[in-house]
C-alpha positions in Angstrom: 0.0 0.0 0.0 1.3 3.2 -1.0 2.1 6.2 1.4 -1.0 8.8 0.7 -3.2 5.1 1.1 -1.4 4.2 4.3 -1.4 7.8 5.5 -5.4 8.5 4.5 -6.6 5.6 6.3 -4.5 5.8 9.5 -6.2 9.9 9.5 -9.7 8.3 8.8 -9.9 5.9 11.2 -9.0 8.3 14.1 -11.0 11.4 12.9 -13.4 10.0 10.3 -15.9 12.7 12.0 -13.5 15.4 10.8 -14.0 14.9 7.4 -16.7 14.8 4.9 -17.2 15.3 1.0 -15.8 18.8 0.4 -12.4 18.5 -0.8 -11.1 22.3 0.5 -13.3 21.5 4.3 -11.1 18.2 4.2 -7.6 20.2 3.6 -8.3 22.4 6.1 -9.3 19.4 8.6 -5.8 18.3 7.7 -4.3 21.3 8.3 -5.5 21.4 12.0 -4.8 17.3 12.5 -1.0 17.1 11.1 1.6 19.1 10.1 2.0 17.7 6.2 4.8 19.9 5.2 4.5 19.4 1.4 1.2 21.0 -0.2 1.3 18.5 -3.0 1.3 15.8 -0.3 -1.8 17.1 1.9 -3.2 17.7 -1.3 -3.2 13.8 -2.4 -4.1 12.8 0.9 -7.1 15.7 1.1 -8.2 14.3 -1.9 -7.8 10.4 -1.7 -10.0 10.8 1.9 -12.6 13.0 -0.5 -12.9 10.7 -3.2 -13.3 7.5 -0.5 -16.0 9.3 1.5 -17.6 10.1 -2.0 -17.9 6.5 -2.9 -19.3 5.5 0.4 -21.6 8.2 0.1 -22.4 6.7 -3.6 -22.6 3.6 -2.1 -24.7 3.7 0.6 -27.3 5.9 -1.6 -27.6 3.2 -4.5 -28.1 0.8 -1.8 -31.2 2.3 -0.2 -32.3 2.7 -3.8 -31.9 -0.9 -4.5 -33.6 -1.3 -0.7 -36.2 0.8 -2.3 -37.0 -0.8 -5.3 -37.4 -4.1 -3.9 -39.8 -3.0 -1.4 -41.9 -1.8 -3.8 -41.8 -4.5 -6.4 -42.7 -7.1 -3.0 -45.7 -4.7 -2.9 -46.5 -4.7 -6.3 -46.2 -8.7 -6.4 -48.4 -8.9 -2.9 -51.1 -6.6 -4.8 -51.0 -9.0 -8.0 -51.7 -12.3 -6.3 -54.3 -10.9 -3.6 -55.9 -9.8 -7.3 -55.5 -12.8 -9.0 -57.2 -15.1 -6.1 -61.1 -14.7 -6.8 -62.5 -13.1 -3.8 -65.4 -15.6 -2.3 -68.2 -14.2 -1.0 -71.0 -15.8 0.9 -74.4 -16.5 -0.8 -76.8 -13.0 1.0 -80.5 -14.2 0.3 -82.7 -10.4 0.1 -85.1 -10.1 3.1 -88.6 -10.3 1.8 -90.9 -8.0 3.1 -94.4 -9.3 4.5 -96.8 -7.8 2.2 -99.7 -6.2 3.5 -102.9 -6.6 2.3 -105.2 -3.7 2.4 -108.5 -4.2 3.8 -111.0 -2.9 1.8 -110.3 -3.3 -2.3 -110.6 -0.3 -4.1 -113.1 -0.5 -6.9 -110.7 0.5 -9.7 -108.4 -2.4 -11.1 -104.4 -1.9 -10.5 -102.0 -1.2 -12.9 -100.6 -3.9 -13.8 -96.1 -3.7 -12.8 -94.0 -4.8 -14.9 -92.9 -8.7 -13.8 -89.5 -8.4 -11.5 -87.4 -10.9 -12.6 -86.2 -12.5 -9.0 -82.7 -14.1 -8.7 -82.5 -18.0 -8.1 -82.2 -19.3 -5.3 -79.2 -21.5 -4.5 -78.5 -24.4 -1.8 -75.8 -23.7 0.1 -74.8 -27.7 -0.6 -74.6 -26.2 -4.2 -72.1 -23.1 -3.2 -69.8 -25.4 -1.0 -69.6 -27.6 -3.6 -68.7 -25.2 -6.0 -66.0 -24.9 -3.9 -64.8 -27.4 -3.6 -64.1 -27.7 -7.4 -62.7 -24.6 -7.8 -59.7 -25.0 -5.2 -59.3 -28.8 -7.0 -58.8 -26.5 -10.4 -56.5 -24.2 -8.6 -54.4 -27.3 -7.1 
């Protein structure tokens, strides 16, 4: 390992609080740490502890992007198969209403309403198993 290597990790693991991105915050950090009496030394070590704190910054940025993404592609996935299971409702029969008769009949006819077409009725043996057939499909 080379001397501004050596030299920019033994200053980084001491004061690592010192320094941050800025290359001329990081020389002057230097400045007050050591006495580095050539400028084209402190330099090279100024900017070799730069460009490392910039790639950890990189680094730790694309990984909470990746962190990211693949939270919301398990979302994504979680919201596709709850859609793709049929959702199985129970069988609600309509409550019928007693009809009241009226006492008296009036003398003029009634109009005559249009036929409501009721739904059929189904078993609930039929429904379970219906079922029953559809999870053997799904199997």
């Amino acid at each position: 390992m080379d001397r501004i290597k050596r030299i920019s990790n033994e200053v980084l693991n001491e004061y690592s609080e010192r320094f941050g991105t800025d290359f001329s915050t990081n020389k002057q950090s230097l400045n007050e740490i050591s006495i580095v009496r050539s400028k084209g030394l402190k330099n090279k070590i100024a900017g070799y502890i730069t460009k490392m704190l910039q790639r950890q910054a990189k680094f730790e940025e694309r990984k909470q992007t990746i962190i990211h993404n693949e939270k919301k592609s398990q979302e994504r996935n979680e919201l596709r198969s709850q859609k793709s299971q049929p959702a199985v409702e129970p069988a609600v029969e309509p409550a019928v209403e007693p009809a009241v008769e009226p006492a008296v009949e009036p003398a003029v006819e009634p109009a005559v309403e249009p036929a409501v077409e009721q739904e059929p009725i189904v078993s609930d043996e039929k429904i379970i198993s219906d079922e029953i057939i559809d999870e053997s499909k799904s199997e």
